[in-house]
C-alpha positions in Angstrom: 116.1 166.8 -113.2 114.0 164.0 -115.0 110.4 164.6 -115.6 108.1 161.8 -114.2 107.7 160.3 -117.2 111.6 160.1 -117.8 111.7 158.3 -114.7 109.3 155.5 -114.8 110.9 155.4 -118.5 113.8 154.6 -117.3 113.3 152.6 -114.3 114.6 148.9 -114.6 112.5 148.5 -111.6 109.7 150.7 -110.7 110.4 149.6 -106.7 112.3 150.7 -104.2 112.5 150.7 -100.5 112.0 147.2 -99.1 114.9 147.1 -97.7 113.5 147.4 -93.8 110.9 144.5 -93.5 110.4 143.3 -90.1 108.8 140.3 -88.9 106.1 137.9 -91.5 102.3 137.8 -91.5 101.0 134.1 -91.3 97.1 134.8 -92.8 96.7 134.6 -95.7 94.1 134.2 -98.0 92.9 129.9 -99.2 89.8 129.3 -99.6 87.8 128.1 -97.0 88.4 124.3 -96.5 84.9 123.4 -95.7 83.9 125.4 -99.2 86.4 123.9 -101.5 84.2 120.4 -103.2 87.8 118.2 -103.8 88.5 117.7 -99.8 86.3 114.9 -98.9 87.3 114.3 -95.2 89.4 116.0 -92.5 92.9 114.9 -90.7 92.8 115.0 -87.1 96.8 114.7 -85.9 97.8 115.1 -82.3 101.0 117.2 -81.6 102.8 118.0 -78.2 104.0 121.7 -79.1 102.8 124.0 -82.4 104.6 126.8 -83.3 102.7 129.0 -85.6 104.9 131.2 -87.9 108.6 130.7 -88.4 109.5 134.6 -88.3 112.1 135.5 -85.7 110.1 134.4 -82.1 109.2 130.9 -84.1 112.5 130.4 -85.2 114.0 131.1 -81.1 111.1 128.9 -79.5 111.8 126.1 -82.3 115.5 125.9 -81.3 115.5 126.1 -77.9 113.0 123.5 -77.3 114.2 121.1 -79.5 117.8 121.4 -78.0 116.3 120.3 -74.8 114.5 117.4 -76.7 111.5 118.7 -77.3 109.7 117.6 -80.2 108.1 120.6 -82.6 105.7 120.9 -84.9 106.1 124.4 -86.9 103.8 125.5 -89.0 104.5 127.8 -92.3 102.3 129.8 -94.4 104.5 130.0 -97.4 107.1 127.6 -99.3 110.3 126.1 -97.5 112.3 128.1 -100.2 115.5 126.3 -99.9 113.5 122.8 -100.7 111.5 123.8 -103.2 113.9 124.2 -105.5 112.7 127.7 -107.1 115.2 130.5 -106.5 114.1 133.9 -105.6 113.6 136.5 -108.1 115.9 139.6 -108.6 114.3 143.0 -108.3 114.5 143.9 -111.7 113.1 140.4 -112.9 110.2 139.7 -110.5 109.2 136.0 -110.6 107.6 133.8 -108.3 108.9 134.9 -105.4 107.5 138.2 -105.9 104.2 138.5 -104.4 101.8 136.4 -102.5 99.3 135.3 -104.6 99.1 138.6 -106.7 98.8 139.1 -110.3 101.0 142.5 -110.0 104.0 143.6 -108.1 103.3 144.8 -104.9 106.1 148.1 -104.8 104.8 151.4 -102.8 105.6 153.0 -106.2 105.2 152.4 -110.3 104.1 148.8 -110.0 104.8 148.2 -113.3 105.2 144.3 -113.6 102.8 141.5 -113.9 102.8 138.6 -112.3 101.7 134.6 -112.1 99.6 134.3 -108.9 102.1 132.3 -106.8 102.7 131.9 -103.3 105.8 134.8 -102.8 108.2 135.4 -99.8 106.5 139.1 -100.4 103.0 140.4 -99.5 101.1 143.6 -98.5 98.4 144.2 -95.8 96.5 147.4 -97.4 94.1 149.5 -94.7 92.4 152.8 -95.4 95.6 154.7 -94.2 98.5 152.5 -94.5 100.0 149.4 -96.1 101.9 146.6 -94.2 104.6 144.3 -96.0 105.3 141.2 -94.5 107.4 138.1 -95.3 106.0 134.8 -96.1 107.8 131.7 -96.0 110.1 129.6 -94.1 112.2 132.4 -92.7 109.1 134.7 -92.5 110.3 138.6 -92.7 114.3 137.2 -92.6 113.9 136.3 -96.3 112.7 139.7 -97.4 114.4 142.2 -95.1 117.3 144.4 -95.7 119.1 142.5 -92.6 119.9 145.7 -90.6 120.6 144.2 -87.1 120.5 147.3 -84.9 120.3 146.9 -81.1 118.4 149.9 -80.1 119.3 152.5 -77.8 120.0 151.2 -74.4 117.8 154.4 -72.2 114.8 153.6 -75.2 114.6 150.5 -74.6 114.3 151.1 -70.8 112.0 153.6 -71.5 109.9 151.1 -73.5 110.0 148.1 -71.3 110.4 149.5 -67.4 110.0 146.3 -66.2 112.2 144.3 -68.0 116.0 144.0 -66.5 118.1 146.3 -68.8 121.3 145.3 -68.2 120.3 141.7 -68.5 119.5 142.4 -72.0 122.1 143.9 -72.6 124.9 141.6 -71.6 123.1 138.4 -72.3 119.9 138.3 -74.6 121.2 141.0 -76.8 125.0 139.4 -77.5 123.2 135.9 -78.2 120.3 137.3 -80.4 123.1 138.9 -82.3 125.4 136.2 -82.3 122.5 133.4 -83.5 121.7 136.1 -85.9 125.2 136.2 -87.3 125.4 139.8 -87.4 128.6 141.6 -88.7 129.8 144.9 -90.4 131.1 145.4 -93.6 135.0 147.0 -93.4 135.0 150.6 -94.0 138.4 149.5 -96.2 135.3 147.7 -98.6 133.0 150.4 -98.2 135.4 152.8 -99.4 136.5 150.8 -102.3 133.1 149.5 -103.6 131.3 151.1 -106.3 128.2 149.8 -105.2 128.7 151.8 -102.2 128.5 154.9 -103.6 125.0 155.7 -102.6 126.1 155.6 -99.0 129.2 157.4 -99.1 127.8 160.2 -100.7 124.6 160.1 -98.1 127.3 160.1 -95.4 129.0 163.0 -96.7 126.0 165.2 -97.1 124.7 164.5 -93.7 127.9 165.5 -92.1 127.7 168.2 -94.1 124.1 168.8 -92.6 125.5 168.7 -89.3 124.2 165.2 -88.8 126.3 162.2 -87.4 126.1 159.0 -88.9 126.5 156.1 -87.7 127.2 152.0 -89.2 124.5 149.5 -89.6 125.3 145.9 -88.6 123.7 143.5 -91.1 122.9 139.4 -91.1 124.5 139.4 -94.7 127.6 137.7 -94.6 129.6 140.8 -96.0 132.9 138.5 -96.3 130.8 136.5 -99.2 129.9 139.9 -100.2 133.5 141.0 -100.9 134.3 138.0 -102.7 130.8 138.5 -104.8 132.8 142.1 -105.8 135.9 140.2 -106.9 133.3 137.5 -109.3 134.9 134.8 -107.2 131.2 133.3 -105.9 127.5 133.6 -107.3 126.2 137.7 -107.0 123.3 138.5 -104.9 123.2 141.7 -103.3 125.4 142.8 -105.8 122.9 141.2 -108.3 120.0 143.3 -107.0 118.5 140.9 -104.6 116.8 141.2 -101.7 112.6 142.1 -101.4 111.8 138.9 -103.2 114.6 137.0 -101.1 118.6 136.5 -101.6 119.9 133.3 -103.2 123.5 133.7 -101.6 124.9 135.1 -98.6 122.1 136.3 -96.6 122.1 134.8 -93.1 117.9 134.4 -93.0 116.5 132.4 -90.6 116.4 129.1 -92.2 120.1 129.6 -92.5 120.7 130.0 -88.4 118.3 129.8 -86.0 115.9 127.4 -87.8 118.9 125.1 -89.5 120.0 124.4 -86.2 116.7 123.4 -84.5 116.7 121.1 -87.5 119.8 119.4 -87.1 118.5 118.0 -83.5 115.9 115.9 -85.7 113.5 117.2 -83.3 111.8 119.8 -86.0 108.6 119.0 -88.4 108.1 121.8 -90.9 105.1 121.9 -92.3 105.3 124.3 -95.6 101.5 125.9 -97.0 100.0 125.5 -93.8 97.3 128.4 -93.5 96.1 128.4 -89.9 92.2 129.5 -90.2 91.2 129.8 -86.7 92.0 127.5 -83.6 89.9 126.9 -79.8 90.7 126.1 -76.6 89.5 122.6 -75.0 88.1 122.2 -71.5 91.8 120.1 -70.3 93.9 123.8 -71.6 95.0 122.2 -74.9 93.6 123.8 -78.3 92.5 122.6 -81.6 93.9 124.3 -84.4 91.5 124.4 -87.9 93.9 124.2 -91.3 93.9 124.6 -94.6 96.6 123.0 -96.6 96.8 125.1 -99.9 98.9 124.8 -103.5 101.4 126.9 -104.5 98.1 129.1 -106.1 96.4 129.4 -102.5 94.1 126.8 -103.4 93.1 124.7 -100.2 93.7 120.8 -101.4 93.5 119.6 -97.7 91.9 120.1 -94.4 93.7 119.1 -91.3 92.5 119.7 -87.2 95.9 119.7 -85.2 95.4 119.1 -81.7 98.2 120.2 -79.5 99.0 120.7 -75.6 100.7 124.2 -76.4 100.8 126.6 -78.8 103.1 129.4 -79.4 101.9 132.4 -81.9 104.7 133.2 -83.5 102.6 134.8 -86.7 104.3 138.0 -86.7 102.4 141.0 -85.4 99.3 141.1 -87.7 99.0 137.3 -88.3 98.7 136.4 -84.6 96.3 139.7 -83.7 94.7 138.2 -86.7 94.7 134.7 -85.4 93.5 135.7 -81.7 91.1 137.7 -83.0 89.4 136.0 -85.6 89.2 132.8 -83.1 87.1 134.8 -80.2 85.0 135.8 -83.4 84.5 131.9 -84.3 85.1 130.2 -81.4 84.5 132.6 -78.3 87.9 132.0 -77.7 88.4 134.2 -74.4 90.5 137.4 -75.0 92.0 139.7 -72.8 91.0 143.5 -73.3 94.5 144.4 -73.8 94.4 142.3 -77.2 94.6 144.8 -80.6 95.7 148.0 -78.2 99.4 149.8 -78.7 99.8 148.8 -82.1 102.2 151.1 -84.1 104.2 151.0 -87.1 107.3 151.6 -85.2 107.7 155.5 -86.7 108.3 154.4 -90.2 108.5 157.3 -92.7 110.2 156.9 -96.1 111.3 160.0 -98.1 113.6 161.7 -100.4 115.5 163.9 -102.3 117.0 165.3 -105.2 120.2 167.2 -105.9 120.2 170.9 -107.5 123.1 169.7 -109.5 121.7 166.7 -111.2 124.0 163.7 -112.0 127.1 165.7 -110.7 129.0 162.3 -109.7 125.0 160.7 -108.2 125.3 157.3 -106.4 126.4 155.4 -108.9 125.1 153.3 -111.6 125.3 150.1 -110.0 124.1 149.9 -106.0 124.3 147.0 -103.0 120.7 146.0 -102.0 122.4 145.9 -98.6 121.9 149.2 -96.5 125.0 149.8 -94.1 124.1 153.6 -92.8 122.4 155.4 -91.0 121.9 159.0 -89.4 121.5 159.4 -85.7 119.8 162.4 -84.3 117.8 160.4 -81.7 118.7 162.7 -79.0 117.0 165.5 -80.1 114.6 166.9 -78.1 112.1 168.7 -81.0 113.0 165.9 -83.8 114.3 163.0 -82.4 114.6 160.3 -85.3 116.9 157.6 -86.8 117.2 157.5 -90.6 118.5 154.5 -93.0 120.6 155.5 -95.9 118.7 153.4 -98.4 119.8 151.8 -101.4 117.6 152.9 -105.0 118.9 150.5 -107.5 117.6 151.5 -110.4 120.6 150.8 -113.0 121.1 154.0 -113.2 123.3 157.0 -111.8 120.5 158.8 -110.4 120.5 162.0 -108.2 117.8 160.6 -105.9 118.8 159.8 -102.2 116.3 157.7 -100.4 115.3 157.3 -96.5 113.9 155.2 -94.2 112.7 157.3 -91.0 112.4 155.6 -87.2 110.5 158.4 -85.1 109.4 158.3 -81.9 105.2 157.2 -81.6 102.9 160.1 -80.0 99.6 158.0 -80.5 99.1 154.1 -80.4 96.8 152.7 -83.4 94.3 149.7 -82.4 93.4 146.5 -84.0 90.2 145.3 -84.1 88.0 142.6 -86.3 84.9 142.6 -88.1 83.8 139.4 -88.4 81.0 140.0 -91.1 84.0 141.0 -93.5 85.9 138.8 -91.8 89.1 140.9 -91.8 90.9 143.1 -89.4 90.2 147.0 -88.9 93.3 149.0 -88.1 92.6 152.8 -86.5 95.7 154.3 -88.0 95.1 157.6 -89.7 97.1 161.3 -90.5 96.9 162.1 -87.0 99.4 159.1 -86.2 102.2 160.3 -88.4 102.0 164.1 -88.6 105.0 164.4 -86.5 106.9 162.1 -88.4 106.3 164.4 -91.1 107.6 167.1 -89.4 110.3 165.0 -88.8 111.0 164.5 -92.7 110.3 167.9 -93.6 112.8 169.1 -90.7 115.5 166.9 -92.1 114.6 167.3 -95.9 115.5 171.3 -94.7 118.3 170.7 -93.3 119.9 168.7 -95.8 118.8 170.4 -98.8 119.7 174.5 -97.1 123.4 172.9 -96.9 123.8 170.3 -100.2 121.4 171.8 -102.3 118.4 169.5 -103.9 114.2 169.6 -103.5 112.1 166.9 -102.0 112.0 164.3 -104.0 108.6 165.0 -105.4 108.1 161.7 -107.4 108.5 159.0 -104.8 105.3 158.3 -102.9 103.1 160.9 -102.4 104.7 164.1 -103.1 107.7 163.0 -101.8 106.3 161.5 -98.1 105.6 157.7 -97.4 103.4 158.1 -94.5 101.5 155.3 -96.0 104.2 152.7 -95.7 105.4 150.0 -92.9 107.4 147.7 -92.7 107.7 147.1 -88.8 104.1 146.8 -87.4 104.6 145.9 -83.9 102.1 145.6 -80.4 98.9 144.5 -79.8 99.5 142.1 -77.6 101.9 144.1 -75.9 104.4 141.9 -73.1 103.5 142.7 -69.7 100.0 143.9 -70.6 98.2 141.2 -72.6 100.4 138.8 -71.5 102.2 138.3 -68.7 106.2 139.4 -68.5 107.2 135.7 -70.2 104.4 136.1 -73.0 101.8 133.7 -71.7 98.5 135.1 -72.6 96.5 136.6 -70.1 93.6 134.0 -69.1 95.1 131.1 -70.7 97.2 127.9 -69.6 99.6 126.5 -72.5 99.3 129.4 -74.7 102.2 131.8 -75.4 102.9 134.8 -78.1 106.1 135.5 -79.2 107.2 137.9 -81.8 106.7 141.2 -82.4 103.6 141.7 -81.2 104.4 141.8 -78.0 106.4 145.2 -78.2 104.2 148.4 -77.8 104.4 149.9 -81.1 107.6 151.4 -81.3 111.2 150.2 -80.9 112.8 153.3 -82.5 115.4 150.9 -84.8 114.5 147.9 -87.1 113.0 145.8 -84.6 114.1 142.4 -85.5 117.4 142.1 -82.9 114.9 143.0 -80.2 112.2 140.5 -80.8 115.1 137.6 -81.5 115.9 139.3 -78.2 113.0 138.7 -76.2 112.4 135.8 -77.6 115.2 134.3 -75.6 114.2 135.8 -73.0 110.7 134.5 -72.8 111.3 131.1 -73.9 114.2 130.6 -71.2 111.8 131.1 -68.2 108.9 129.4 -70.6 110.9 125.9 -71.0 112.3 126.1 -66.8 109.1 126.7 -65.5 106.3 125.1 -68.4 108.2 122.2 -69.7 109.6 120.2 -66.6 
């Protein structure tokens, strides 16, 4: 086996693992409008619905009220990637695309690279005991994300949401999420075939070995193109080693489905570099929303006041509990007690391993950044848990297999905000995720006592990512903070939707769920707010 210093040595990337982003973070970090000496005045515009955030719940309220005429204004963080006519950066070249406004690459691992502060379709949330990566951009977390489209298990999601009508969901929001989302699944005849592949074949065969039963991952990559990317008849992209700074071809993201179509009723304003500071509610029930227009270095340029008769947080998880939070702090904005409570980080866990035999046949020098297995052992009673067959594209043929766990939460985190920092708290600590370790080291075991191979000792700490999330979710949990439609408690003409709104834990990516119940909430939103 290499040493560690072989291995950052010969790294092409020094990154790994972003393969499972969930839904985008709208709050970033401009300067203060009212600070900045070049803005002389403010704009004061008047808009019948805001959308804030363009993640997965933006995207389904944008369409689906501007196919009933509706007119939308959404507002975006980050660039409109497919105007600005930068491209995104591959993971062995980071470019602008890289980061949000950071000067180095932003990997849970060997951040080698350095970087022009630039407004990315990548950032990271860090707290005391984890780190959050979101999605910023027109698209939100669609640009950055691995695409797994997984509909999670049907008693789970039951189990999650007792409320909501099960076989509704399943028969009708479920099917549409999926088909909006473009889902499909490679051909096993392809997956065979492919040498890029190899990574998951060989994870497939050693989990059987293991006892463990695998399963196939439905994606939003369009894995037709991808054949013909195999064959050099179109443009690479996953087979180029894109995909955590965004993919130039073949990806279905958002702006490609859901938000291309809510355009095409010329009922949709985009409004690109928007940072949303802080809004209020007026005495008649609409609200005032206080902007900063930045650059593409985070520098405000322009302040703006949008006022609007409703507004739908669609921020992603930590932007809206940032948003609702940060306005009661400014602008005694009234908040329900439910607001910041059943936050989790959906029982992410990455590991890995190593092979006894090193390099005897490994995963192949050349891997998709497309994941398309996984390993089911949900139904477990002592370690229940799904794990991703991840892709490690290093350029080399490396005898390192990397995971993505899903486990089951014991123990909610909170959200709170300190206003003389001006940031969020997050009470997340060891005690959240120590059964998800016994989860990894249960399955590490397992694998290892029948294939052979050690923990994978130099990826993240000693071989276990407790650390790391990609699918915060909750906080202002459906049902609880809001009502079951997502109108916040205590308001009139004020609505969340995304994933905030599912308590912690969905035990799959959770992005086919929130497109999900998105529908859902915005089909009894639009019959019985917008007559």
């Amino acid at each position: 086996m290499m040493n560690r210093k072989e291995f950052i040595q010969n790294s092409s990337l020094g990154v790994t693992a972003f393969f499972f982003l969930g839904s985008g973070n709208l709050f970033g970090k401009a300067q203060n409008p009212l600070e900045h000496q070049s803005i002389k005045s403010t704009e004061i515009i008047n808009k019948e619905v805001v959308i804030i955030g363009s993640g997965y719940g933006g995207s389904v309220a944008a369409l689906r009220l501007t196919e009933r005429n509706i007119p939308v204004t959404l507002l975006e963080i980050g660039l409109d990637w497919g105007k600005s006519g930068k491209r995104f950066s591959a993971m062995s070249k980071p470019g602008h695309s890289a980061a949000w406004l950071k000067t180095k690459s932003i990997a849970p691992f060997f951040n080698l690279f350095s970087l022009e502060k630039y407004t990315g379709a990548l950032d990271r949330l860090d707290f005391e005991h984890i780190k959050i990566w979101v999605g910023r951009g027109v698209g939100g977390g669609s640009l950055v994300n691995g695409g797994m489209a997984v509909t999670p298990k049907k008693e789970y999601f039951k189990e999650i949401f007792p409320f909501l009508d099960t076989e509704k969901f399943y028969t009708i929001y479920f099917p549409l999420a999926n088909k909006e989302l473009k889902t499909n699944v490679a051909s096993e005849e392809f997956l065979q075939d492919c040498d890029f592949y190899k990574f998951n074949r060989v994870g497939e065969e050693e989990a059987h070995k293991a006892g463990f039963k695998t399963v196939r991952v439905p994606n939003v990559y369009d894995f037709d193109y991808m054949e013909k990317e195999y064959k050099n008849e179109v443009p690479r992209s996953a087979l180029a080693g894109e995909v955590i700074y965004g993919n130039n071809y073949g990806k279905n993201s958002l702006d490609k489905t859901y938000l291309k179509k809510a355009s095409s009723t010329g009922k949709l304003e985009i409004l690109e570099l928007h940072q949303v500071n802080h809004f209020s509610q007026n005495p008649d029930q609409s609200y005032s929303i206080d902007i900063s227009v930045i650059n593409t270095k985070g520098e405000a340029i322009q302040h703006k006041i949008i006022n609007t008769k409703k507004l739908i947080l669609a921020a992603g998880t930590m932007g809206s509990l940032d948003l609702l939070l940060k306005s009661k702090a400014v602008n005694q904005l009234h908040m329900d007690e439910n607001i910041g409570k059943e936050w989790g980080n959906n029982g992410n866990f990455m590991t890995g391993r190593n092979w006894v035999k090193a390099f005897s046949g490994g995963t192949g020098f050349q891997q998709s950044t497309i994941p398309v297995g996984g390993i089911d052992y949900w139904e477990d009673k002592k370690h229940p848990f799904f794990v991703e067959i991840a892709p490690l594209p290093m350029g080399m043929n490396v005898a390192t297999s990397l995971y993505l766990m899903v486990n089951k939460l014991k123990k909610f985190g909170e959200v709170s905000y300190n206003p003389k920092e001006q940031k969020l708290n997050l009470r997340w600590d060891q005690s959240h995720t120590a059964h998800m370790k016994d989860n990894a080291k249960y399955f590490l075991r397992k694998m290892n006592k029948t294939n052979g191979g050690t923990r994978a000792h130099l990826l993240f700490h000693n071989g276990f990512g407790a650390d790391i999330c990609y699918h915060p979710l909750g906080g202002v949990v459906l049902g609880k903070a809001t009502d079951q439609f997502g109108r916040l408690n205590g308001h009139q003409n004020l609505y969340v939707i995304d994933g905030s709104l599912i308590p912690g834990t969905i035990g799959v990516n959770p992005f086919v769920t929130i497109t999900a119940i998105a529908e859902y909430c915005m089909e009894e939103i639009i019959k019985k707010d917008f007559v």
